[in-house]
KEDREN-858533 format. One record per residue (C-alpha): x, y, z; residue number from 1. Coordinates in pm, 1 decimal. Example, Ala and Ser with C-alpha at 12.3 -4.5 7.8 and 13.67 -1.06 7.14 Angstrom:
! residues 2
       xx       yy       zz resi
   1230.0   -450.0    780.0    1
   1367.0   -106.0    714.0    2
***
This chain:
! residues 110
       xx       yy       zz resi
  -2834.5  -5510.2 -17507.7    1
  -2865.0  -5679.3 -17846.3    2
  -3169.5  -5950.0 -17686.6    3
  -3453.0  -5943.0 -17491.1    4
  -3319.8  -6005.9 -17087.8    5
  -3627.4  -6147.7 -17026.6    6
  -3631.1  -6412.6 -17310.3    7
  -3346.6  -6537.0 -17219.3    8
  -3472.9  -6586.3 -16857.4    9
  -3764.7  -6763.7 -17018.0   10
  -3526.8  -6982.1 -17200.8   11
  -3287.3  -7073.9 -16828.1   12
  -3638.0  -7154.4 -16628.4   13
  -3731.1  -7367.0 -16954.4   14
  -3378.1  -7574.7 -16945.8   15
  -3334.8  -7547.9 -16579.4   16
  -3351.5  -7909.8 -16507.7   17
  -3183.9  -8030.7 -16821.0   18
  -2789.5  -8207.4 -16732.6   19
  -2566.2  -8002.9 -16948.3   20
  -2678.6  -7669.7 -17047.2   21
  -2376.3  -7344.2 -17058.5   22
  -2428.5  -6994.4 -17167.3   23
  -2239.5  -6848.5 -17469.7   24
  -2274.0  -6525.6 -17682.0   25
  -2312.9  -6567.7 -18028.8   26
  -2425.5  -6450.9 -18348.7   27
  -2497.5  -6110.2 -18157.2   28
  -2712.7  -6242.0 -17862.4   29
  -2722.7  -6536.3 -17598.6   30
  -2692.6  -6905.5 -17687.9   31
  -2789.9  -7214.3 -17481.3   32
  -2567.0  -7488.7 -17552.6   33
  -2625.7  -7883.8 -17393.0   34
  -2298.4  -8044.2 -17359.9   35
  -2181.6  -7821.0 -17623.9   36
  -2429.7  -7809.4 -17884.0   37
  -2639.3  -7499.4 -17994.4   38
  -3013.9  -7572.5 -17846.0   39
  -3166.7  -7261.2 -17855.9   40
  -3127.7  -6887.6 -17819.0   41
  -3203.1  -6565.1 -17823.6   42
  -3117.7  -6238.3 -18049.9   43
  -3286.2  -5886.7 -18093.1   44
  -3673.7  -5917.2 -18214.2   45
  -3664.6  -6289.5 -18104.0   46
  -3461.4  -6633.0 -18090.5   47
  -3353.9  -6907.5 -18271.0   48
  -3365.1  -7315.9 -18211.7   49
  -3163.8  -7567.7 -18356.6   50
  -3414.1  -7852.6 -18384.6   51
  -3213.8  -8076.7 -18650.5   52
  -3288.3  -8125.8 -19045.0   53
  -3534.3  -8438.1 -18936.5   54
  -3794.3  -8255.5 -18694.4   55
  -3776.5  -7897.2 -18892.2   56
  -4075.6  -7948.0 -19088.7   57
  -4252.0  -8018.8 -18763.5   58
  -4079.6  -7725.7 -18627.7   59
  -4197.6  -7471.3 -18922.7   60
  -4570.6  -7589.2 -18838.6   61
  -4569.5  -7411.8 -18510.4   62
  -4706.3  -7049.1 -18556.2   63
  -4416.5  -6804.9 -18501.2   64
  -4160.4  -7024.8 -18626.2   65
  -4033.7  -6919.1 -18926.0   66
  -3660.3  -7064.3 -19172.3   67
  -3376.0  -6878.9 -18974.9   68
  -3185.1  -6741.3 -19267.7   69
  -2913.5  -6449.9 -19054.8   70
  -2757.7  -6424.4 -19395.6   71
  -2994.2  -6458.9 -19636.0   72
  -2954.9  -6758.4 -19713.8   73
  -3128.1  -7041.9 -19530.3   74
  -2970.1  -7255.3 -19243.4   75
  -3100.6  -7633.3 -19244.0   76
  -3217.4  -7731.0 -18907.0   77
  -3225.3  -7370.6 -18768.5   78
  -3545.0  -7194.9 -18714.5   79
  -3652.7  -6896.0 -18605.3   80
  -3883.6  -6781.8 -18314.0   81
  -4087.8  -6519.4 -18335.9   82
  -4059.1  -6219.0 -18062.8   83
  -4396.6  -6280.5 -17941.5   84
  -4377.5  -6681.3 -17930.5   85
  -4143.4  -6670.5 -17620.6   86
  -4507.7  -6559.9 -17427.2   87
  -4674.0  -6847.8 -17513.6   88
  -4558.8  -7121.7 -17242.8   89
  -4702.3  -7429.2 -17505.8   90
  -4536.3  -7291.0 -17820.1   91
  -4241.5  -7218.2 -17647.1   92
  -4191.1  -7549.4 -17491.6   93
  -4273.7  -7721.7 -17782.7   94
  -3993.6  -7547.4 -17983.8   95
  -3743.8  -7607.2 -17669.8   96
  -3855.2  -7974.2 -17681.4   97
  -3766.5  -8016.5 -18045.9   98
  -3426.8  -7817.8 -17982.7   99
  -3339.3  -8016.9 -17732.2  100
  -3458.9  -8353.2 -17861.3  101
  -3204.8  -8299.8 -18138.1  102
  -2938.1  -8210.5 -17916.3  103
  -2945.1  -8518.4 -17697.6  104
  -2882.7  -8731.6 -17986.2  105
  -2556.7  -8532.7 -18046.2  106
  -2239.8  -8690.4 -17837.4  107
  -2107.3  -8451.8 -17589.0  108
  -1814.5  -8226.7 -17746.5  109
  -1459.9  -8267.1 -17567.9  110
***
């Protein structure tokens, strides 16, 4: 298994109640998607949110969240979440918060 199992059952109770929210496997681990867009997910050593260009300074000020760059080169509204963040119910709900504040100001994909 490229992820951590039990992140990503961290990440369903967190977006449990949220209208919306598939499953998908992506960039070699799990992604939550709300009507279609990324939210949040969860690779090998840790995850990933898509909080927007707007709230990502915010995002970066959390400890354990960190630029996601997969290839080296940074992604703009994509962060990355440290392995041991997804322990930390506050942090981790913040970060989901921000991910999905972003993505319910996206219109729902066909």
């Amino acid at each position: 298994m490229a992820y951590d199992e039990g992140h990503a059952e961290l990440l369903r109770e967190d977006l449990a109640d949220e209208p919306g929210i598939s499953e998908k496997k992506m960039f070699g681990g799990l992604c939550f998607l709300k009507f279609g867009h990324m939210v949040c997910g969860v690779h090998k050593g840790g995850g990933m949110a898509r909080v927007g260009k707007t709230a990502e300074a915010q995002a970066l000020e959390i400890d354990g969240v960190t630029p996601l760059s997969f290839t080296g080169r940074k992604m703009g509204g994509m962060v990355d979440v440290a392995e041991e963040l997804f322990a930390d119910d506050a942090r981790r709900t913040q970060i989901v918060g921000l991910a999905l504040e972003y993505a319910r100001s996206l219109p729902p994909k066909p």
